[in-house]
N, C-alpha and C positions, 0 to 999 in steps of 0.2 A: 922504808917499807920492807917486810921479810918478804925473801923472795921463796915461792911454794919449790917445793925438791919432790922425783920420783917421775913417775913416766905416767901418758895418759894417752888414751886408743883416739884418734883423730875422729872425729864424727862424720870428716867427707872422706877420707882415703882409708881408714882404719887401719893405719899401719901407727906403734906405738914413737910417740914423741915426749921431750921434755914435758914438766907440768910449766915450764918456767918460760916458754918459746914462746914467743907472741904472734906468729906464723908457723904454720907447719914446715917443716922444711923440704916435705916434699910432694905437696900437690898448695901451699899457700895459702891456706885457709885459716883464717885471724883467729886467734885465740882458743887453739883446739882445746885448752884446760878447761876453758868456762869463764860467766864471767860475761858472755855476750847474750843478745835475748836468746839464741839458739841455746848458749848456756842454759839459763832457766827451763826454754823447753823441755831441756833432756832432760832435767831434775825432777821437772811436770810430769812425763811423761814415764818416769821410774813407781809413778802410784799405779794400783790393780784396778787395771780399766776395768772391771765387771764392777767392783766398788763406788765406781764413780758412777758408774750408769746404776746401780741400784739404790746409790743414796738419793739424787736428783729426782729419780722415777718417783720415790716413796716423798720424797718432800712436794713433789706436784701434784701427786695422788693425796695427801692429805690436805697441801690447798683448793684442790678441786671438791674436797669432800666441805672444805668448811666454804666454801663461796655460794656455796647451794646446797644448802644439807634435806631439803626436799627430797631428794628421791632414796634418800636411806632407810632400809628395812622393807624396800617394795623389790618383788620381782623375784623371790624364794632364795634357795640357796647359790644359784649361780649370779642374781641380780644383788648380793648381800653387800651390805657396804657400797652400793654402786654410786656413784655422781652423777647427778642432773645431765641430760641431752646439752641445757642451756652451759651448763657452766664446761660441760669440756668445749662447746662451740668458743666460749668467752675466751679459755686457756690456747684454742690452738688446735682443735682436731679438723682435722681434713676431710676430703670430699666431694663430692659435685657441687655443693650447696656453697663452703666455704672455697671453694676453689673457681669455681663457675659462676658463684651467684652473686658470693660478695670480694670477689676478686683478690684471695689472699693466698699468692701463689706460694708463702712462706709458710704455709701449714703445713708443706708439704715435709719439713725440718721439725715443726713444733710437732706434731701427733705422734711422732715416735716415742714420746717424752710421758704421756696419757694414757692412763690405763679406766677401764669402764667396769670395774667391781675388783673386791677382796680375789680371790681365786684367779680374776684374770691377771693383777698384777704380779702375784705369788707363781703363776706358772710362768709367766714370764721372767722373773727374775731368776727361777731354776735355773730355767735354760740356759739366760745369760753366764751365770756361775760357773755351765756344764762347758760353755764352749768358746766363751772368751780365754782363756788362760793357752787351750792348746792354739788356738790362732793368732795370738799375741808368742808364743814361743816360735811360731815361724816367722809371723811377718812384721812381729815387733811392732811395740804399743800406738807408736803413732799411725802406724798403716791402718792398723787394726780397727784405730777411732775411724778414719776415715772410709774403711770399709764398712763399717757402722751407717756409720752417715749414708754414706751415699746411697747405701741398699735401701734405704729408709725411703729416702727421699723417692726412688725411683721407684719402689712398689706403692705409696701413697700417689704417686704421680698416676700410675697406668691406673690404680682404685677409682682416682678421682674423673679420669676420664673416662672408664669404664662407666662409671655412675652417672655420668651427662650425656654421652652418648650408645650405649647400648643397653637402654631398658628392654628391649625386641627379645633378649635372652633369658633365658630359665632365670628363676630367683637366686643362684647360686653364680650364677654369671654376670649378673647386671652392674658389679661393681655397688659404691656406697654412695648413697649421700652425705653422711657423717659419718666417719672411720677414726679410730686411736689405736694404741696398742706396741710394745717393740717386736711384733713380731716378725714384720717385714723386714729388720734388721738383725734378727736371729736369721730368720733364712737366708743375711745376706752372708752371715758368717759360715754357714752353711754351703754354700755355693761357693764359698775363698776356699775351703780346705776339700771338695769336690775338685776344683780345675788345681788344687798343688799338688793333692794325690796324685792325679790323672798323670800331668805333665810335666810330674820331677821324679817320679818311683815309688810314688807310698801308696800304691792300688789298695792296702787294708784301710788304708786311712777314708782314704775316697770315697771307700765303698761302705765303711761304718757311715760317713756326713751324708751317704747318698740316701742311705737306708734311713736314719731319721728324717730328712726332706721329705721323700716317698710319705711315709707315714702319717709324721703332722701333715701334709696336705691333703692325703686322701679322710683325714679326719674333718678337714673342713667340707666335706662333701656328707660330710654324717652330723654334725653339729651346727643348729642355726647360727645367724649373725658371726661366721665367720669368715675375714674378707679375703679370698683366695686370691683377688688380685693382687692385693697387698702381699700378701706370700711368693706370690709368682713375679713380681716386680724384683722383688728384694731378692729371690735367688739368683735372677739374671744380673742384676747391679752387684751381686759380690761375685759373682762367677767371673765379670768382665775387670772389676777392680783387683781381682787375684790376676788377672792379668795383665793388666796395666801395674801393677804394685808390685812388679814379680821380685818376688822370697829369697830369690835366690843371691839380690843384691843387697848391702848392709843399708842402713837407714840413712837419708839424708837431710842434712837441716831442709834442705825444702821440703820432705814429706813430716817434718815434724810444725815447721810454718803452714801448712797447708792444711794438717790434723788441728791445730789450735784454732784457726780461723773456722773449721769446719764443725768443730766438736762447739766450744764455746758459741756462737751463732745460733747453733740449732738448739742449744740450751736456753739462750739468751731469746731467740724467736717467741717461744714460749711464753715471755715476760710483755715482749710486745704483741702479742695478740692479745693479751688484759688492757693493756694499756691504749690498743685502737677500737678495743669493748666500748672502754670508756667513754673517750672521745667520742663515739658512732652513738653515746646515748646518752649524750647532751642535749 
């Protein structure tokens, strides 16, 4: 067997090692070349997460368009292209309804994934484009997913309990019964490069991410059906995972095991909420 020649950056200690070393020689971590699943992950993990989150978005947006092509061409130009109420329920959108009603706490992963017309998924995917790359050049792809993620989950989260319990508030407050959309996940990205500004020296930075948050949210106070708790979930969920994920240390195969479980799942959620449609309509 040839044995590989040249040096390669440890992935837990990052100081450079042999490619040829089968332990680092100085913090002992197996196989820093690759070659391990952590291998692979890092390999995974060198594709443009905005890429990935806009191929999957458009492939679920068109399955949600073909599973129930009923509500296309209703509802003018914002409603253009939109999918059935039913079929993003089928796919995975969250809520009081799916969350409360029929007890599928894992929507809370799949709705970030769903988008409810042409122009909603198109602004979405901008965003993504605009602002995954600078937070992935800080916190590195795998944090990045997992700042995704989790902003996701925890603005659909506070949406969908907003939506079960405080009907008592203004229409703009009551939370959703059925919620999609990545926006909650934009604003989580949003709130990671708010709290790195802030707490590592790049106040321009901070204060550009603070200034679009401001914005898109007070826009949901002018624009119906938009779910500002979902926004407001998701900036606190990436404000806290900028903190918890802090930047300023290099990546570790555990934040890259912990992005694959996280990223993959909430994609893979998606699949399973078709698949307990089904079942439930037997």
């Amino acid at each position: 067997m040839s044995r590989r020649t040249g040096a390669v950056v440890c992935p837990e200690c990052g100081r450079l090692v042999g490619a040829d070393e089968p332990r680092c020689p100085f913090c002992g971590y197996a196989r820093p070349a690759g070659g391990s699943l952590d291998g692979l992950l890092r390999r995974f993990f060198t594709l443009p997460l905005e890429w990935v989150v806009i191929v999957v978005c458009t492939i679920y947006f068109l399955a949600s368009l073909a599973l129930d092509p009923s509500n296309i061409g209703k509802g003018g130009l914002l409603g253009f292209l939109a999918p059935s109420p039913r079929s993003l329920l089928i796919l995975g959108g969250s809520g009081a309804l799916p969350m409360f009603g029929l007890g599928r706490w894992w929507s809370v992963l799949s709705a970030t994934w769903l988008h409810g017309g042409l122009l909603h998924i198109l602004f979405n995917m901008l965003w993504v484009r605009q602002l995954a790359p600078p937070v992935v050049r800080v916190f590195g792809t795998a944090r990045t997913a997992l700042i995704y993620v989790i902003a996701g989950a925890l603005g659909f989260l506070l949406s969908s309990f907003a939506g079960a319990y405080m009907g008592f508030m203004p229409s703009f407050l009551q939370g959703a019964t059925l919620t999609i959309g990545a926006s909650a996940s934009i604003f989580g990205l949003l709130g990671a490069l708010v709290h790195f500004g802030r707490h590592h020296g790049f106040g321009a930075a901070a204060q550009q991410a603070w200034t679009w948050a401001v914005i898109l949210f007070l826009m949901g106070f002018v624009f119906r059906g938009v779910d500002n708790y979902a926004h407001l979930g998701g900036f606190l969920g990436g404000y806290v995972a900028s903190w918890v994920l802090n930047p300023m240390h290099p990546e570790r195969p555990a934040h890259r095991l912990a992005a694959a479980v996280a990223l993959f799942g909430s994609i893979a959620s998606v699949a399973w909420s078709f698949i307990d449609s089904m079942r439930l309509a037997r």
